[in-house]
N, C-alpha and C positions, 0 to 999 in steps of 0.2 A: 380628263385629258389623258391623253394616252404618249408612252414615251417619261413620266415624269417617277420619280423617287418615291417608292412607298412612305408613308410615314406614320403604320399602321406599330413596326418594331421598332426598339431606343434606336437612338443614332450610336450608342458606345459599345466598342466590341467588350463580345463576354470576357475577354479578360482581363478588362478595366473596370467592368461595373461596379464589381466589390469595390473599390477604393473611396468612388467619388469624391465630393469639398475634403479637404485637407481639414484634420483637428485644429492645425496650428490659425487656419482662417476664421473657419467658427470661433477660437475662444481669442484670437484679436480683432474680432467685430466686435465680440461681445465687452471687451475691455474699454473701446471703443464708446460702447453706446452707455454703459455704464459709471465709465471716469475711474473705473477700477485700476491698481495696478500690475502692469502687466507682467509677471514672473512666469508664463506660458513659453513664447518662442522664446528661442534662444539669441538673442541677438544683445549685442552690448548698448546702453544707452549713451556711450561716449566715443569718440573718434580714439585708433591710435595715435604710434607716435606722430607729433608734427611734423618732423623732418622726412618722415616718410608719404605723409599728405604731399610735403612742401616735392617732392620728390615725383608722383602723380602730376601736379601740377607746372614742375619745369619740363615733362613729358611733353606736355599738352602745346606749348608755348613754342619748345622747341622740334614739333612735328614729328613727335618719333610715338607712332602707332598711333596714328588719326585717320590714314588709311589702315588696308587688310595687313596684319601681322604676320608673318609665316605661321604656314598653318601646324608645326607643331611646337609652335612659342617660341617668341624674340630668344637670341642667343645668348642675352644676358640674362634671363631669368635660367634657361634650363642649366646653362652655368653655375649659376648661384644655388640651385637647387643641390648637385650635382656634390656642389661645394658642401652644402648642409648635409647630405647623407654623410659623406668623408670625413667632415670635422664634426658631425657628433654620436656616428653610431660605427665609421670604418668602412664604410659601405662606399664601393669604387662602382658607379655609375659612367658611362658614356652619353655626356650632354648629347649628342647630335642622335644616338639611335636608341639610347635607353630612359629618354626623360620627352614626356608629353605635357604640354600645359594642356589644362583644360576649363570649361564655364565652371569654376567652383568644383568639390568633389563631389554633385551630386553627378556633372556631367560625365566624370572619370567613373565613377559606379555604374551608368546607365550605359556607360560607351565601353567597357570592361564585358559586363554581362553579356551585352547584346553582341559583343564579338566574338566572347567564347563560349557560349553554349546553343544547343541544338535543341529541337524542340523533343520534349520528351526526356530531356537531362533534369539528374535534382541536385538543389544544390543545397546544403547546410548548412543554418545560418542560425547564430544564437538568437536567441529569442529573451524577453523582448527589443525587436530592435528596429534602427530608423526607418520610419513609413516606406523613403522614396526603396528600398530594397525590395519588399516584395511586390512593389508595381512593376521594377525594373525585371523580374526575376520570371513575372505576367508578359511585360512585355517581347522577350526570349520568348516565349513558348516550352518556359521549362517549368520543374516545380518545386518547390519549397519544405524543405524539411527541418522543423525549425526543433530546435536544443537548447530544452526551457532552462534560463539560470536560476536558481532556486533560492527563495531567501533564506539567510543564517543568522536569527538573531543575536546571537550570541557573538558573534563578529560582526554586526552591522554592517553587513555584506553580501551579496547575491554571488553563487558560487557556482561553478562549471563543471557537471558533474563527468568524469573522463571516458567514465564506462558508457553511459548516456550517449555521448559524442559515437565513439564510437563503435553502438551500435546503430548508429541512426544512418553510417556509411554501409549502403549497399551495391552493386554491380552498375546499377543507371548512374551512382553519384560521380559528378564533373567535376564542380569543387566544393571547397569549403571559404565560406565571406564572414572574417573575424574581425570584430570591432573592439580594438583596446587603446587606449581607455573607452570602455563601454558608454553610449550613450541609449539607454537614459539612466541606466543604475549604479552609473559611476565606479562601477567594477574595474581595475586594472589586473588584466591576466598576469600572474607570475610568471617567473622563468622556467618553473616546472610546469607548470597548466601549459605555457609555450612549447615547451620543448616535448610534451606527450603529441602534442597537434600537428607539431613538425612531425615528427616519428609516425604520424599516423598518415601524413600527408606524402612522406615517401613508400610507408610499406603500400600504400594503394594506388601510388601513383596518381596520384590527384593536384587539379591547381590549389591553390589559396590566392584568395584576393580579402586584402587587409584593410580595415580603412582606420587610419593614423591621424585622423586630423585633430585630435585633443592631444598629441604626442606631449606637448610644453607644458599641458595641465596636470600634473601628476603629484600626489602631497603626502605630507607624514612620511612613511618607508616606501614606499612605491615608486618602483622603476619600470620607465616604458623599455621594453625587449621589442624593436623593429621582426619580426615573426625571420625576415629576408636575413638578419644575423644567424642564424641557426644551421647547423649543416644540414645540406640536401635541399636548403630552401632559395637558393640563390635564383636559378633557374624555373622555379617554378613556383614564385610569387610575385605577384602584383599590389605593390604600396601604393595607398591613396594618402594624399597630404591635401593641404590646404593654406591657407592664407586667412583666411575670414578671420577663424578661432583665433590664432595667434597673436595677429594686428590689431585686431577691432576693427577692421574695413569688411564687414560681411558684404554690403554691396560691390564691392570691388569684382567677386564671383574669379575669383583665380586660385585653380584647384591645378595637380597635377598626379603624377603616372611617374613609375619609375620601376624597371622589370628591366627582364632579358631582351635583345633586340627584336625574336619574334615576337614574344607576349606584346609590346610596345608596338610593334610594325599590326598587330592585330586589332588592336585597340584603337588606334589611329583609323585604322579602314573603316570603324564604326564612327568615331568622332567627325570626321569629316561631312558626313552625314546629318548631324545632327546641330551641331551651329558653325563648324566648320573651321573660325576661330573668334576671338572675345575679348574682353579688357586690355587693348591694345596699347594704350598709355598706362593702365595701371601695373601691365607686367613689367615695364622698369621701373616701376616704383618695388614693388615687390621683390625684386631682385636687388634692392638696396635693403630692405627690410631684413632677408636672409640673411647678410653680412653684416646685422648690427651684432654690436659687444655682448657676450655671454650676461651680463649684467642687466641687458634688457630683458633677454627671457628669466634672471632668476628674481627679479623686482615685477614682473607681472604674475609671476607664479605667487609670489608673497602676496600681491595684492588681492587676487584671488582664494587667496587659502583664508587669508583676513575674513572674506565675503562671504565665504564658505562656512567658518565657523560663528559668524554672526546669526545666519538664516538659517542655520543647523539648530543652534542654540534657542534661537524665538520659536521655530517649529515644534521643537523639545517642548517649551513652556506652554505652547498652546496646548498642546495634547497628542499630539503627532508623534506614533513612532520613527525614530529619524536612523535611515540605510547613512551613515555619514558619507561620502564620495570621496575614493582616493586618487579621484580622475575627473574630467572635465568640468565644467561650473553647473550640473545638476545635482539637486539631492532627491532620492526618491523617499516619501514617505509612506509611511500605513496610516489607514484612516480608521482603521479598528476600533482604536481604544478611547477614538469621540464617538463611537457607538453609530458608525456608518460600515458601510462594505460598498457599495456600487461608484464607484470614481466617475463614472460620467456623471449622475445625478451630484453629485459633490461639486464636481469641478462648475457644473452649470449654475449652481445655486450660489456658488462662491462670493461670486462680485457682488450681489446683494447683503449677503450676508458680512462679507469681511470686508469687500472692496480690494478684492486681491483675486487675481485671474493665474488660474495652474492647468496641468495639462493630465487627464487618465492617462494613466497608463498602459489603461486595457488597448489602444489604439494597436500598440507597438506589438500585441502578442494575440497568435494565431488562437489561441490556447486563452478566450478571453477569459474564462472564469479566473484563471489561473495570475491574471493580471488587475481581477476586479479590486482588491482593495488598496491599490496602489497608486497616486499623484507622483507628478514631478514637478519642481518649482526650479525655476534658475535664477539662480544670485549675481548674472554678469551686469551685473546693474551696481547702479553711485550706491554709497555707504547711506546715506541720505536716503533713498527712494527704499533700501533695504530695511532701515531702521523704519518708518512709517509704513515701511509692510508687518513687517515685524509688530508694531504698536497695533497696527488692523485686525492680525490674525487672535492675536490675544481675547479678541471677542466669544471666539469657540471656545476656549475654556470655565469663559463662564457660566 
């Protein structure tokens, strides 16, 4: 028939192919079909606070965002947002032109990217790091220049090396996209690794775009430096935040933006685009969440550091070299010294073996070799479900 679609070439353009299924879906099928426990995606297995449930749900009841929400988020969230940079990092935001809600920060990265780069820009982005970046980086039409962090055993930590950084800026580079607390190596940039990136981000005149959303997760000596506190960075960065992390409401999908009025007025002309707007009863809840007492974020960071050094700990005993995390609920391990190297072959074998589901980390880095012998497990999981993973993994060392 004539008139109709070839279907002789893929349906996906070439600058998606590379990506395909998500890892995080492969190894939650696989957890799935095998009853395994799942320490692969990151997601918490318990609900935040109640009051902030309870708070979604007088939303609901009393019709505020059941229909379309202004599109760049109810007034009391970018408020409260607004509020949170001022009261915990000094940081004076204009809710009405410098703060965008957005679907979660995957949408704030995908809607960031795609509204400041051309096609043919590269952009620098530590390496390894989360999947949705270098789709979003594809789907720009730009290209990726990744700035591999390096393991240091001797500080059980992956470390950024500055020279590295930058020389990997050349004349095509647009910006730099920094993730601290790092996910997945739990890396949290100091204030010197920060302030060399500022320094390199004005002598070249480049943006940065930061994504913050483990800001609250941060342990032992480690402090989050917002990259936007730094002189010369005010105007030309874009902070990604979250909600998900924070709360425990990862469903909720309420992420936000907070930058200069054009970066913001730029990022927005992409967003609208893309879902337009989202969690319409949940951004009042979320904007009660922002306003809880400083004693909620430092009793969820304790609980976390708890969980942390639990699965740190049983890792250690199985046989795992363990990256400890000064930053978000991942720990990265080395799989070396149980006399493996290939992490996809590990991770796949896992659930039979242990009945515990973890994530390579070669996914996260261009540079796979470079990422072969490395797993991430996440701890944001009950004490309970961590102890009987914990008890599981013990099996590889015998």
């Amino acid at each position: 028939m004539t008139g109709m679609t070839s279907t002789a070439r893929p349906f996906l353009n070439r600058r998606l192919a590379e990506f395909g299924t998500t890892i995080f879906a492969e190894m939650s099928a696989l957890a799935a079909a095998t009853g395994a426990i799942n320490l692969g995606q990151g997601f918490p297995d318990t609900d935040g606070p109640e009051e902030v449930r309870e708070a979604a749900v007088r939303a609901l009841r009393d019709g505020r965002g059941n229909q379309y929400p202004p599109g760049p988020g109810v007034p009391e969230l970018r408020t409260a947002i607004a509020d949170h940079q001022r009261r915990r990092y000094g940081l004076s935001f204009d809710p009405d032109t410098e703060v965008l809600v957005t679907a979660g920060a995957t949408e704030a990265i995908a809607a960031t990217l795609l509204a400041l780069l051309e096609p043919g820009d590269e952009v620098v982005a530590l390496e390894p790091y989360y999947d949705s970046y270098a789709a979003c980086i594809a789907m720009a039409g730009a290209t990726r220049v990744p700035v591999t962090l390096r393991p240091d055993p001797e500080q059980a930590r992956f470390r950024l090396d500055l020279d590295e950084l930058r020389d990997a800026v050349t004349g095509r580079t647009r910006l730099l996209l920094i993730n601290t607390p790092h996910n997945p190596t739990g890396t949290v940039l100091t204030r010197e690794e920060l302030t060399a990136i500022a320094e390199l981000a004005v002598e070249r005149d480049l943006l940065v775009v930061t994504d913050e959303v483990y800001e609250h997760l941060v342990f032992d000596e480690a402090e989050h430096v917002p990259l936007a506190t730094l002189p010369g960075m005010r105007e030309r960065t874009v902070t990604i935040g979250s909600a998900g992390k924070t709360f425990s409401f990862t469903g909720w999908k309420v992420g936000w933006v907070t930058a200069a009025p054009g970066l913001v007025t730029a990022v927005r002309s992409a967003k609208q685009f893309l879902t337009y707007v989202s969690s319409g009863p949940f951004q009042y809840a979320v904007a009660e969440a922002l306003a809880l007492p400083d004693s909620y974020f430092a009793d969820f960071r304790a609980d976390m550091l708890a969980k942390r050094d639990l699965l740190a700990a049983g890792l250690a005993d199985a046989g795992f070299e363990v990256f400890r995390p000064a930053g978000t609920y991942f720990v990265t391990t080395d799989i070396r010294p149980l006399g493996e190297s290939d992490g996809f072959a590990f991770c796949r074998a896992l659930p039979e073996r242990a009945g515990v589901v973890a994530i390579p980390n070669a996914v996260f880095y261009d540079h796979k070799d470079a990422g072969a012998p490395y797993v991430r497990f996440a701890f944001c999981k009950r004490k309970g479900v961590l102890e009987e993973a914990v008890t599981r993994l013990k099996r590889l060392a015998v």
